[in-house]
SERO-4910 file (N, C-alpha, C, O; in steps of 0.05 Angstrom, whole numbers):
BEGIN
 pado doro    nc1    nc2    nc3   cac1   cac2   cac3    cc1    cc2    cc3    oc1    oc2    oc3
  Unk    A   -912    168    396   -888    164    380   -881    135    378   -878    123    356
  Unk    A   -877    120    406   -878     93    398   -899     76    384   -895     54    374
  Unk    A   -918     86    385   -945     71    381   -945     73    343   -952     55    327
  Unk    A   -936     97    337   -920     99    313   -912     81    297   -922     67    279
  Unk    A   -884     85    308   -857     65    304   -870     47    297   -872     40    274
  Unk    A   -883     31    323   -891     -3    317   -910      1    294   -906    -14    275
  Unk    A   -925     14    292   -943      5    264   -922      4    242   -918    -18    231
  Unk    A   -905     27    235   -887     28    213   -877      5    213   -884     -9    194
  Unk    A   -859     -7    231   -848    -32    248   -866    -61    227   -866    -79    211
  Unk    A   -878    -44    242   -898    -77    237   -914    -87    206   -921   -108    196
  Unk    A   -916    -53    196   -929    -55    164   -899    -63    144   -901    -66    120
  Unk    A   -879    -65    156   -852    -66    140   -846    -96    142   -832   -106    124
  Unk    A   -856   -113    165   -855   -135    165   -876   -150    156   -873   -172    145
  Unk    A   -900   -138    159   -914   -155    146   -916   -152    109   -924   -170     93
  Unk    A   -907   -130    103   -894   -121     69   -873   -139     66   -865   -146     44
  Unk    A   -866   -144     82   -839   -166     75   -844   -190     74   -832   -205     59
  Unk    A   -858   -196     87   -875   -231     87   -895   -233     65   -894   -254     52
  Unk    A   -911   -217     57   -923   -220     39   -911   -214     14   -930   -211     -2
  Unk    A   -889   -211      0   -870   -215    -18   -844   -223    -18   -825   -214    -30
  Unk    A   -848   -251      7   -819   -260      8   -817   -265    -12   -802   -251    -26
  Unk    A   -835   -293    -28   -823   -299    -58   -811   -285    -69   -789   -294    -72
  Unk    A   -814   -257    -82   -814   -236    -99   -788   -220    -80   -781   -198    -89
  Unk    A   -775   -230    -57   -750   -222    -45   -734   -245    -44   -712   -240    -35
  Unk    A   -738   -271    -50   -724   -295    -49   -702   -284    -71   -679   -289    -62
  Unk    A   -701   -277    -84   -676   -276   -104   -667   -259    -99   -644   -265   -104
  Unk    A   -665   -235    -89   -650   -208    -87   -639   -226    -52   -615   -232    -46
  Unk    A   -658   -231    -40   -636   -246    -16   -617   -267    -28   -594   -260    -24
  Unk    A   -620   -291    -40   -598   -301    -52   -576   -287    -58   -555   -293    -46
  Unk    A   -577   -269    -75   -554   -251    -94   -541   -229    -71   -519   -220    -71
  Unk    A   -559   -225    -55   -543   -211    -39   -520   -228    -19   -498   -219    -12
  Unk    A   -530   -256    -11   -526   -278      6   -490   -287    -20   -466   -289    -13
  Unk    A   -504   -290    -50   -476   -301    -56   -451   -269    -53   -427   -270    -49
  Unk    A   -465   -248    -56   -441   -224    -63   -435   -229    -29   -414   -243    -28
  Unk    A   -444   -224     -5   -429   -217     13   -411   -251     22   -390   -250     36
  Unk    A   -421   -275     14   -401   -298     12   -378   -299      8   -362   -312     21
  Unk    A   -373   -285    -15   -351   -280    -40   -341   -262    -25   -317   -265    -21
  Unk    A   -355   -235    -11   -330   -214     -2   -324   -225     28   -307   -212     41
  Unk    A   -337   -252     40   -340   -257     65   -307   -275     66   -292   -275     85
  Unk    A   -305   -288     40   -275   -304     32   -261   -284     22   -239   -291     28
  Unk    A   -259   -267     13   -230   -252      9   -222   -230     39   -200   -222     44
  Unk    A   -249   -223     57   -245   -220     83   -221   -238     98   -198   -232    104
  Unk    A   -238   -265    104   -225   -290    112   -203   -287    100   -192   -269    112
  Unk    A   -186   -295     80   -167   -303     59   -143   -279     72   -119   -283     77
  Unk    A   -159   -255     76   -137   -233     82   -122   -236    115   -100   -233    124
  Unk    A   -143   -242    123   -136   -258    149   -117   -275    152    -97   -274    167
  Unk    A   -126   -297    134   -111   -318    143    -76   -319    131    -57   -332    141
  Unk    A    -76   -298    100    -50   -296     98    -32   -276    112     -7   -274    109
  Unk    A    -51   -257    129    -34   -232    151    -28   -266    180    -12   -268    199
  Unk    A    -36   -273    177    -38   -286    192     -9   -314    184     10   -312    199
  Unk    A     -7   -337    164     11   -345    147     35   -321    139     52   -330    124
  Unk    A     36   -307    144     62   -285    135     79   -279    164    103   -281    168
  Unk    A     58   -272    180     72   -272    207     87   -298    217    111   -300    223
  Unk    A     67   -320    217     80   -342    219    108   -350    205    129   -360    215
  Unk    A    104   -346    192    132   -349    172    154   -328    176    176   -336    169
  Unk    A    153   -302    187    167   -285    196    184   -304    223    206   -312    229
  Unk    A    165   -304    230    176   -323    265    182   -341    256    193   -353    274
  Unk    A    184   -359    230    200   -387    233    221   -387    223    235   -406    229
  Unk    A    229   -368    206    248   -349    185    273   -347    203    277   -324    212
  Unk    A    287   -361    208    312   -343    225    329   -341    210    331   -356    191
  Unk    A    345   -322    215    365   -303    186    399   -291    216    393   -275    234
  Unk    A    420   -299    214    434   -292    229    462   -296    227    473   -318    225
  Unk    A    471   -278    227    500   -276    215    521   -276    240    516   -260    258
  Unk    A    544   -296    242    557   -286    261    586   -299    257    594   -320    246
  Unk    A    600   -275    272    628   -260    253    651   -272    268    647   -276    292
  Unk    A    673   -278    259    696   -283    269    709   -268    288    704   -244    288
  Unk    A    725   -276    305    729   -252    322    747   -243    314    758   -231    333
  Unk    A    762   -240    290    778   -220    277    768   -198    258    781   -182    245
  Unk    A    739   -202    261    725   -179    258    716   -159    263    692   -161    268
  Unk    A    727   -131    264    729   -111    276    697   -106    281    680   -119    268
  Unk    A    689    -83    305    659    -72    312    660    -53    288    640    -53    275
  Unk    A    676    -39    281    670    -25    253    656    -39    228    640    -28    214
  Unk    A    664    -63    225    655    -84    202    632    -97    209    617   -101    191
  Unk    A    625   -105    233    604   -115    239    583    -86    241    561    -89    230
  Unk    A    588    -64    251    570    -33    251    562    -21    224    542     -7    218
  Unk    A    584    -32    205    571    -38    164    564    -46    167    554    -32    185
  Unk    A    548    -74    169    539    -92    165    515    -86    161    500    -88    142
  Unk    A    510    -76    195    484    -75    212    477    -43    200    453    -36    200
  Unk    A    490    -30    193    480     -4    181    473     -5    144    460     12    132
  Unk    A    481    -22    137    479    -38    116    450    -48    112    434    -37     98
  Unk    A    444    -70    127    416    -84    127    398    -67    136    376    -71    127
  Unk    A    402    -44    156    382    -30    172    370     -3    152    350     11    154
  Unk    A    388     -2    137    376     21    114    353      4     95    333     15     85
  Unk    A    356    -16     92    328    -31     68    308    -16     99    306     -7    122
  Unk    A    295    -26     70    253    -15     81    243    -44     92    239    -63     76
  Unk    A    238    -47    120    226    -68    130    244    -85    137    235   -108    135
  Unk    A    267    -85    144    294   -101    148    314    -85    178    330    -66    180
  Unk    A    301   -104    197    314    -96    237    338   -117    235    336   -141    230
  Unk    A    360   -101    241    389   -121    239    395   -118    270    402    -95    277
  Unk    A    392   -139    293    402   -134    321    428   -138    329    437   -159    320
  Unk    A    441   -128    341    480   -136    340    469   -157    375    454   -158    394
  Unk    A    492   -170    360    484   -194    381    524   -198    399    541   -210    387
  Unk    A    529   -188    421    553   -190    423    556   -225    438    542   -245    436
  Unk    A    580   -219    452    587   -253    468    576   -253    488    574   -274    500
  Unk    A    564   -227    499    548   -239    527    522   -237    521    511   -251    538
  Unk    A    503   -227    504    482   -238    498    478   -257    484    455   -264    481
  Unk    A    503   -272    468    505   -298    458    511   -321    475    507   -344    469
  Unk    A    524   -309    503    525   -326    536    493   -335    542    482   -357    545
  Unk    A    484   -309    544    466   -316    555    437   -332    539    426   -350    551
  Unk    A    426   -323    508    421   -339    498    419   -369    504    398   -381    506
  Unk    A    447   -380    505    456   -398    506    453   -415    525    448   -438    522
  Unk    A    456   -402    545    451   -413    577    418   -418    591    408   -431    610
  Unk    A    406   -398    565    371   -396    565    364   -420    555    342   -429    562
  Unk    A    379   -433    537    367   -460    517    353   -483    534    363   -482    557
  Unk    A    339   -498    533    325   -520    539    327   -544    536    320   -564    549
  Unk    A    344   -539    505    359   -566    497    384   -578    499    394   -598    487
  Unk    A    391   -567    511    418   -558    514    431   -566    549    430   -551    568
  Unk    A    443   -592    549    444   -611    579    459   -583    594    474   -568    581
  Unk    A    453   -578    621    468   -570    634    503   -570    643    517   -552    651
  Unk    A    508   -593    637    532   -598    633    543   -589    615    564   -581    625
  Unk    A    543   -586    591    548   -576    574    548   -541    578    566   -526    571
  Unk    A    523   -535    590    535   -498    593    546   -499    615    549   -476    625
  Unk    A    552   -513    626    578   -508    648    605   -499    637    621   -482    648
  Unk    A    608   -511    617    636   -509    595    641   -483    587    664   -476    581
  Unk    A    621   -466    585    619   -447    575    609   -425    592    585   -423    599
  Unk    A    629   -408    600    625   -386    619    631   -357    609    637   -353    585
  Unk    A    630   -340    623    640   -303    620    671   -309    613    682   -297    594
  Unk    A    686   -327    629    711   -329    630    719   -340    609    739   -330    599
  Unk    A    707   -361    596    709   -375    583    690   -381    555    682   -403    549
  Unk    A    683   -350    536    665   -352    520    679   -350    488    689   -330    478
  Unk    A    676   -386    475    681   -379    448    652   -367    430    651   -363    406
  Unk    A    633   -363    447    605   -358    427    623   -335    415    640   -320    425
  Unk    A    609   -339    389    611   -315    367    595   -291    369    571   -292    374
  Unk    A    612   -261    363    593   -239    360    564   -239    328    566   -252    307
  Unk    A    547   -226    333    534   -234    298    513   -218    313    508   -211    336
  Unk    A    498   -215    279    480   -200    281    446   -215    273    441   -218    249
  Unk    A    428   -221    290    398   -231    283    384   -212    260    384   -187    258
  Unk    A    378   -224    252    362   -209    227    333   -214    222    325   -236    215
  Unk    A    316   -191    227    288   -203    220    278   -183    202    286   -160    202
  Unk    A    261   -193    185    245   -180    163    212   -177    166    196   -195    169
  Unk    A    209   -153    164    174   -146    162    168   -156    139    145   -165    137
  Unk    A    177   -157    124    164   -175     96    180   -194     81    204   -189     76
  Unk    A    167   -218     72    178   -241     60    201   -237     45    222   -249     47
  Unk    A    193   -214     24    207   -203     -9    226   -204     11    235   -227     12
  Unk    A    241   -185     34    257   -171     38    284   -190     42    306   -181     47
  Unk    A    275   -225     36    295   -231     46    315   -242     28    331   -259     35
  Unk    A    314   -232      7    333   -238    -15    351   -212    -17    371   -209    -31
  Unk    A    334   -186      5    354   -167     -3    386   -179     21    410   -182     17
  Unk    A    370   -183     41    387   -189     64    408   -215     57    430   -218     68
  Unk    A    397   -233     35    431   -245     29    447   -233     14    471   -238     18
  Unk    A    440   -215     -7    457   -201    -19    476   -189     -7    499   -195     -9
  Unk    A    460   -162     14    480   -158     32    499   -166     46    521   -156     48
  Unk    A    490   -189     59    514   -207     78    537   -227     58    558   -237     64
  Unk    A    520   -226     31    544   -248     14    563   -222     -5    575   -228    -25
  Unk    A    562   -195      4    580   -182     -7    610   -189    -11    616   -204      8
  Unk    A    625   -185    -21    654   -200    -15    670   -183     12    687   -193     27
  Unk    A    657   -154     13    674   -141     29    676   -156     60    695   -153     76
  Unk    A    647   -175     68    645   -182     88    657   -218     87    670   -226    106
  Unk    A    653   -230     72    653   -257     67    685   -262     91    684   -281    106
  Unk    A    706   -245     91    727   -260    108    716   -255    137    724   -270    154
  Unk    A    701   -239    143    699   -239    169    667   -255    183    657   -255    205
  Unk    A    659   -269    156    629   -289    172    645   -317    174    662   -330    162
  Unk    A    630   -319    195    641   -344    206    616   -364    201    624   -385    191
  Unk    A    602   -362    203    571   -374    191    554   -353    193    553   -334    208
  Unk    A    534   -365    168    516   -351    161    484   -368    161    479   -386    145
  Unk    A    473   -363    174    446   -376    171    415   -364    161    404   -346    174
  Unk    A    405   -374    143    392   -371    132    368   -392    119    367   -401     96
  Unk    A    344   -398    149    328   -413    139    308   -405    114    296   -424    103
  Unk    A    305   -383    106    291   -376     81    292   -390     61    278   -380     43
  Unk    A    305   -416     54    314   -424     29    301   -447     36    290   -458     17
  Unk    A    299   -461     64    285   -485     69    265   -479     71    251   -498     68
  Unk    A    249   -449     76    224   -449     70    219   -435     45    197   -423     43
  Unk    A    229   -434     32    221   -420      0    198   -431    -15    184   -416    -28
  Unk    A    192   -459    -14    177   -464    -25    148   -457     -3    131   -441    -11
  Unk    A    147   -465     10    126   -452     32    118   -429     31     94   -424     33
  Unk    A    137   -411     28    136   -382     28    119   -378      5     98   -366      7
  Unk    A    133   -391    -26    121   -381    -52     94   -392    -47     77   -376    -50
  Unk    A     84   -420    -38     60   -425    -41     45   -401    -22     24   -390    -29
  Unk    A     55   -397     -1     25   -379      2     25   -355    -10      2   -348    -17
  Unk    A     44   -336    -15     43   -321    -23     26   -321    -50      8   -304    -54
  Unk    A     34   -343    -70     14   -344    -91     -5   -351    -91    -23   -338   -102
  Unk    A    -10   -376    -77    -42   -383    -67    -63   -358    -52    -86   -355    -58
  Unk    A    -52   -344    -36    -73   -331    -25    -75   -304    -45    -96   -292    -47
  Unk    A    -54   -297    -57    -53   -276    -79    -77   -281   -101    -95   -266   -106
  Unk    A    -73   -305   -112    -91   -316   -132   -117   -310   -122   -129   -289   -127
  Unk    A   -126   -332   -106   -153   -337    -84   -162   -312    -82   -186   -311    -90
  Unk    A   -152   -287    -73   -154   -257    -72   -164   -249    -82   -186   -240    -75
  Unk    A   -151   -246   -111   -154   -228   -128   -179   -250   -151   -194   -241   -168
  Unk    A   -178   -269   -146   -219   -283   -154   -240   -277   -135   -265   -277   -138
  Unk    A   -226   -274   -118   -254   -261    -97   -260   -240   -103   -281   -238   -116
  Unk    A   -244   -216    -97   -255   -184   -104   -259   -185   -131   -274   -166   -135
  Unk    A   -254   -199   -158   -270   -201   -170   -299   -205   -178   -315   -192   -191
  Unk    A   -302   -231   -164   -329   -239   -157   -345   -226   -140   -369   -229   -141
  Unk    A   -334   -211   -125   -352   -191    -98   -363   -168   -126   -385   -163   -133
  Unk    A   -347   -163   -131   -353   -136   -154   -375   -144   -177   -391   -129   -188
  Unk    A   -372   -169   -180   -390   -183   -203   -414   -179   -190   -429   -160   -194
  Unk    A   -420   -202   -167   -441   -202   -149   -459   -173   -142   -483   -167   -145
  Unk    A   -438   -157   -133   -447   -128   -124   -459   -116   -140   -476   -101   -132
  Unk    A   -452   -120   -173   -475   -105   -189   -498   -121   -191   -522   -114   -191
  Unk    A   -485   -147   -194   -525   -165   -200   -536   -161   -182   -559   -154   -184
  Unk    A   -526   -163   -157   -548   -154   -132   -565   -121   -132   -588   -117   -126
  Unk    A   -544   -101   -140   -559    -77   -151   -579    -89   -169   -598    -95   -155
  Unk    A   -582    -92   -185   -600    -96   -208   -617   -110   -196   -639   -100   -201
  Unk    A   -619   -132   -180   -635   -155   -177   -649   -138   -146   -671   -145   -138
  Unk    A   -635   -118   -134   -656   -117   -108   -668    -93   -121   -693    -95   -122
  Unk    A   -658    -71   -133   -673    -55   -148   -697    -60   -156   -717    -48   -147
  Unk    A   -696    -82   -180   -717    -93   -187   -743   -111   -174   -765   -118   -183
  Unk    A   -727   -116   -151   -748   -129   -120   -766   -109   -112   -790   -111   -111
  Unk    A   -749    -85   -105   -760    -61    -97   -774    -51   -110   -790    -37    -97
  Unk    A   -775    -50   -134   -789    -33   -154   -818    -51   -154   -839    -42   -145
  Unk    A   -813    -75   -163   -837    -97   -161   -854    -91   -143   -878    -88   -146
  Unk    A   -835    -89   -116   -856    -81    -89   -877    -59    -99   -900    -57   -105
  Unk    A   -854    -45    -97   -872    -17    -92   -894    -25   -121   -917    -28   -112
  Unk    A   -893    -28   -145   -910    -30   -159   -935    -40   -148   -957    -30   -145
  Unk    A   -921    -70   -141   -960    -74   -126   -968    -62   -110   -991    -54   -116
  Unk    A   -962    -55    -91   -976    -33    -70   -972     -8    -79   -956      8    -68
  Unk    A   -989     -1   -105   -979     23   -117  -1009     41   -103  -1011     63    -92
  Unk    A  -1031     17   -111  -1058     22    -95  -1059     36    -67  -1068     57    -58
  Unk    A  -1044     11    -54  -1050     24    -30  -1026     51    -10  -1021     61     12
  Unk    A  -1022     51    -29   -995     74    -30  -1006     98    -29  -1002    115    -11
  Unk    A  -1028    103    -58  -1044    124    -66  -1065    132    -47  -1073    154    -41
  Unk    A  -1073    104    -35  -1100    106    -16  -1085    121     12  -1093    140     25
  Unk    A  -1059    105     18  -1047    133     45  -1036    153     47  -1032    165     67
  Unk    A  -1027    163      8  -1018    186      9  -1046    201     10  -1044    225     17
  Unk    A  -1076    192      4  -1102    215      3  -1106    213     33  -1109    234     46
  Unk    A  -1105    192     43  -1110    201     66  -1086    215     93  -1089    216    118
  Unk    A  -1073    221     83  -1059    245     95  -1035    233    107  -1019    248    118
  Unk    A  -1029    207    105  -1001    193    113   -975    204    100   -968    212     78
  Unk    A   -963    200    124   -936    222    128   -913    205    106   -913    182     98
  Unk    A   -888    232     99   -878    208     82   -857    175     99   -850    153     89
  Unk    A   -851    188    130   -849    169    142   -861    141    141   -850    119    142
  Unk    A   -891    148    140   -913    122    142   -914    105    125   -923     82    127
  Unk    A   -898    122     97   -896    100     62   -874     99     58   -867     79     45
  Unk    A   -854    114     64   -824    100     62   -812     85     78   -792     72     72
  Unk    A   -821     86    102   -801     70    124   -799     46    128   -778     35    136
  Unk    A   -825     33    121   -831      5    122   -813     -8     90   -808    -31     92
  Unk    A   -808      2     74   -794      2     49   -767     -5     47   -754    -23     35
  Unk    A   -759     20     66   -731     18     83   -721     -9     94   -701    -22     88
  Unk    A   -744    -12    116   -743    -36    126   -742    -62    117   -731    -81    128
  Unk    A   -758    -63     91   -761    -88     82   -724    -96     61   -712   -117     57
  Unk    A   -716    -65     53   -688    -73     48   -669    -81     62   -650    -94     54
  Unk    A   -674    -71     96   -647    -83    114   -652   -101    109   -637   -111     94
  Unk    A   -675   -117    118   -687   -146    127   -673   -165    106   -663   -188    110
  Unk    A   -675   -149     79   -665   -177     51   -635   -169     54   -620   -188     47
  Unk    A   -622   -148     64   -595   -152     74   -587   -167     96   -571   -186     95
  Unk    A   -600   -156    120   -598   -182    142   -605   -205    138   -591   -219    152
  Unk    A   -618   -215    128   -622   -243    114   -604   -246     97   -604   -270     92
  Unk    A   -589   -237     85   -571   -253     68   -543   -251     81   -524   -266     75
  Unk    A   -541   -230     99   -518   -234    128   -509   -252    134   -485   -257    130
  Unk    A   -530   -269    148   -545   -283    164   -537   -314    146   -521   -332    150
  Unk    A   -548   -311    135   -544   -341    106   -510   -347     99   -499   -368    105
  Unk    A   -496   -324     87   -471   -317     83   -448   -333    110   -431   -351    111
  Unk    A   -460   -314    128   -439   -325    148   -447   -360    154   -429   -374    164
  Unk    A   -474   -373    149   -470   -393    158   -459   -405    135   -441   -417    147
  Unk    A   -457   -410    114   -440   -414     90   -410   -412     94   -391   -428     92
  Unk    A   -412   -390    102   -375   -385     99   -360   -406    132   -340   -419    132
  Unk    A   -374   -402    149   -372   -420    180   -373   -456    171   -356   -471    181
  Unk    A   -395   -469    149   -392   -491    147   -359   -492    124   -342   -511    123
  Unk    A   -359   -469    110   -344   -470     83   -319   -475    102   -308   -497     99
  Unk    A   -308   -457    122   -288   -462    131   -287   -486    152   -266   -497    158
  Unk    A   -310   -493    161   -301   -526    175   -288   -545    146   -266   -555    145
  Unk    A   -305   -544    127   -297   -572    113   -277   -567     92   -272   -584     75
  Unk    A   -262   -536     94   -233   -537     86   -214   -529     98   -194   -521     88
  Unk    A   -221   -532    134   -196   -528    153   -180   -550    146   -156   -545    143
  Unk    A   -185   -570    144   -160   -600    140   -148   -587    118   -131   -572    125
  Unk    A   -150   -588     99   -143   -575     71   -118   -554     76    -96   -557     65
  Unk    A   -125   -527     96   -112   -508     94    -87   -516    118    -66   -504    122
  Unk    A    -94   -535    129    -68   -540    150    -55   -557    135    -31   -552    140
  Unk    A    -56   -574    119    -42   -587    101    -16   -576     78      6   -583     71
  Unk    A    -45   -547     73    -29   -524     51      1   -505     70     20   -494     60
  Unk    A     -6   -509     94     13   -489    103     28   -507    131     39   -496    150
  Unk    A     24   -538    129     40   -550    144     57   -546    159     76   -551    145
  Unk    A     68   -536    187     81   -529    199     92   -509    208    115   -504    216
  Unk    A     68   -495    207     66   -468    221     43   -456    236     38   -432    240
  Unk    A     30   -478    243     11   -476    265    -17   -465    268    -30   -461    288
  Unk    A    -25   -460    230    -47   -428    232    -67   -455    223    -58   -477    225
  Unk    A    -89   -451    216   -108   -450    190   -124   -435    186   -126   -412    193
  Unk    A   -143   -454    167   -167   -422    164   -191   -427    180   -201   -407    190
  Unk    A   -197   -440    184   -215   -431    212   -205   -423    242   -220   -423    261
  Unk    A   -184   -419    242   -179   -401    260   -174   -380    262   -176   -364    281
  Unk    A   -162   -377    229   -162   -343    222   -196   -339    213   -196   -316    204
  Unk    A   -213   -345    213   -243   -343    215   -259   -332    244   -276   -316    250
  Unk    A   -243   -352    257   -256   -344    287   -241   -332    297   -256   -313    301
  Unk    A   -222   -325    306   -211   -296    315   -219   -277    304   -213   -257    317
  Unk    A   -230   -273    286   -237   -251    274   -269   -248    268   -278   -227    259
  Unk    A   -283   -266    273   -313   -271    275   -329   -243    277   -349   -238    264
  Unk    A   -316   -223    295   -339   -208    303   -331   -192    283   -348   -192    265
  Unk    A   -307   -173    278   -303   -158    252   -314   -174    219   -315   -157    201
  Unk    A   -321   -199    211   -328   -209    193   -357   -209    204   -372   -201    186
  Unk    A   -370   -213    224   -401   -199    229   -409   -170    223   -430   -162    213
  Unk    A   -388   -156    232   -392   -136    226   -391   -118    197   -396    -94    193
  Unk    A   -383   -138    181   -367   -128    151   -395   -140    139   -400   -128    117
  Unk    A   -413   -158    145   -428   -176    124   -457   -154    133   -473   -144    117
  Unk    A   -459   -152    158   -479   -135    164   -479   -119    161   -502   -113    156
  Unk    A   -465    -99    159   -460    -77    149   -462    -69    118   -475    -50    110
  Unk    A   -451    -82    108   -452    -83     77   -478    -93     67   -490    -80     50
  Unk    A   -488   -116     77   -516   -122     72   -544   -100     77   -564    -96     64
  Unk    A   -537    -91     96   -559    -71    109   -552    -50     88   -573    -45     76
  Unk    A   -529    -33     77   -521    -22     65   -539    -27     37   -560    -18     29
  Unk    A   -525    -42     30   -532    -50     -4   -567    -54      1   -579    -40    -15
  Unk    A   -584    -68     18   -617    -74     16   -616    -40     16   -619    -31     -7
  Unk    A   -612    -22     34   -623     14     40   -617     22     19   -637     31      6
  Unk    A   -593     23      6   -585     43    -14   -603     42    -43   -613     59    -57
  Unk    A   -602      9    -42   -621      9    -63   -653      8    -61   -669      3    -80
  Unk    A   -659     14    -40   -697     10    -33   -690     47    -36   -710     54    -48
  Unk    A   -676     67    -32   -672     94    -25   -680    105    -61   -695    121    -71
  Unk    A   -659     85    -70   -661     95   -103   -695     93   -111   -709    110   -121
  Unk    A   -704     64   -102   -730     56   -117   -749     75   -116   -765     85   -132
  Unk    A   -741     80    -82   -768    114    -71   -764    127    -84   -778    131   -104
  Unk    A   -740    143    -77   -737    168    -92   -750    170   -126   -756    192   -135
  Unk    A   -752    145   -142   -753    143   -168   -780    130   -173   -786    129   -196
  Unk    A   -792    124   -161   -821    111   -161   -842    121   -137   -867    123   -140
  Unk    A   -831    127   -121   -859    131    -94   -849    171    -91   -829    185    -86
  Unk    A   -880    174   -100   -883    204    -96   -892    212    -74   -916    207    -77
  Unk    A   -889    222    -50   -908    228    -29   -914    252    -26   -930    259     -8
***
């Protein structure tokens, strides 16, 4: 059985070497389609990645006069907590003590002044949003008139990051939606172009195809090596892809920290955290797309 294998093994590699030329292009095309889906991979990354960030830099927090009843502050927070993706936390005077007393910047002397006995901190409510959109619902709410006498300030860095916000949101939106374009473009020329690799193959060894179907070879013995030679122009263009997309993201990491200045991400880091799932997406798909289409060529050309 092994002794097998290796011949199949081995007649699949040497069928593959003797028509690399005649596989050089179906590996290219396979090499640019999984590129293209290798960046909107990346891209998805790095804006799950830019969105979070911006969640955490986002602080949103309302806090109320103290002639504001727990009923009016319990609207509030029942108010914001009904939107979809919108956590309103009630923040009273002793977790605004303590907060406070947690700070770093903040001289010790100074929270001396400020004790249990002695607490003007304000009650209010922190506000965080699972999604960017959400935060235009959250000023509406808090600038209702019914509440306006009882905020004592209202804070809302969203507006200092708005423009930040819109750029990535539209940048990586855009960038996106030209990739899965191009993946889709790619993905048919690569059908057509490994199809037609495969077909080529098999044509010339149409001879010796005939000569091992007379002599009694199994259909294992004429398809498998076939098989093989399609992973191989998939794993080879895996292989090519990822080093493409690895240099692509060195020489536009400066670029993307520039684009999203001050929030700590870029794109080669949302690249390499994620390395092995993007190995796994290019190989997979590559090995995929060489089989499926060497499967069609058999089935439609090699009789056994």
């Amino acid at each position: 059985m092994f002794t097998r294998l290796r011949r199949i093994a081995r007649l699949g590699f040497t069928n593959f070497w003797r028509n690399r030329w005649m596989s050089m292009a179906a590996i290219l095309i396979i090499t640019m389609t999984l590129t293209t889906m290798g960046i909107f991979v990346v891209l998805s990354y790095f804006a799950n990645s830019a969105s979070e960030a911006l969640k955490d830099k986002v602080t949103v927090q309302v806090d109320f006069t103290d002639s504001a009843s727990e009923e009016i502050i319990q609207d509030m927070q029942r108010d914001l907590s009904s939107e979809a993706g919108v956590l309103a936390t009630y923040i009273s005077k002793e977790d605004a003590l303590a907060d406070f007393q947690s700070r770093s910047d903040i001289k010790q002397s100074t929270k001396d002044l400020i004790t249990s006995n002695n607490n003007p901190l304000p009650r209010g409510l922190r506000i965080r949003a699972t999604e960017l959109d959400n935060l235009n619902k959250i000023d509406e709410i808090v600038k209702q008139n019914k509440y306006q006498p009882y905020i004592y300030n209202f804070t809302n860095d969203s507006e200092d990051n708005k423009l930040l916000i819109d750029r990535v949101n539209k940048g990586t939106k855009m960038i996106k939606q030209m990739a899965a374009v191009l993946t889709v473009v790619f993905i048919i020329v690569a059908i057509f172009v490994t199809l037609n690799t495969v077909q080529m193959a098999i044509h010339s060894r149409k001879d010796e195809i005939e000569i091992m179907r007379l002599v009694g070879a199994g259909q294992s013995y004429v398809r498998v090596p076939f098989y093989l030679e399609g992973s191989l122009m998939g794993m080879m263009g895996a292989a090519l892809s990822f080093l493409i997309l690895y240099g692509g993201m060195r020489y536009f990491d400066s670029i993307s920290r520039s684009y999203v200045s001050g929030l700590g991400i870029d794109l080669f880091s949302a690249f390499g955290s994620n390395i092995i799932q993007i190995i796994i997406v290019l190989l997979g798909v590559g090995i995929l797309l060489g089989t499926l289409c060497t499967a069609y060529s058999i089935r439609k050309y090699v009789k056994v």
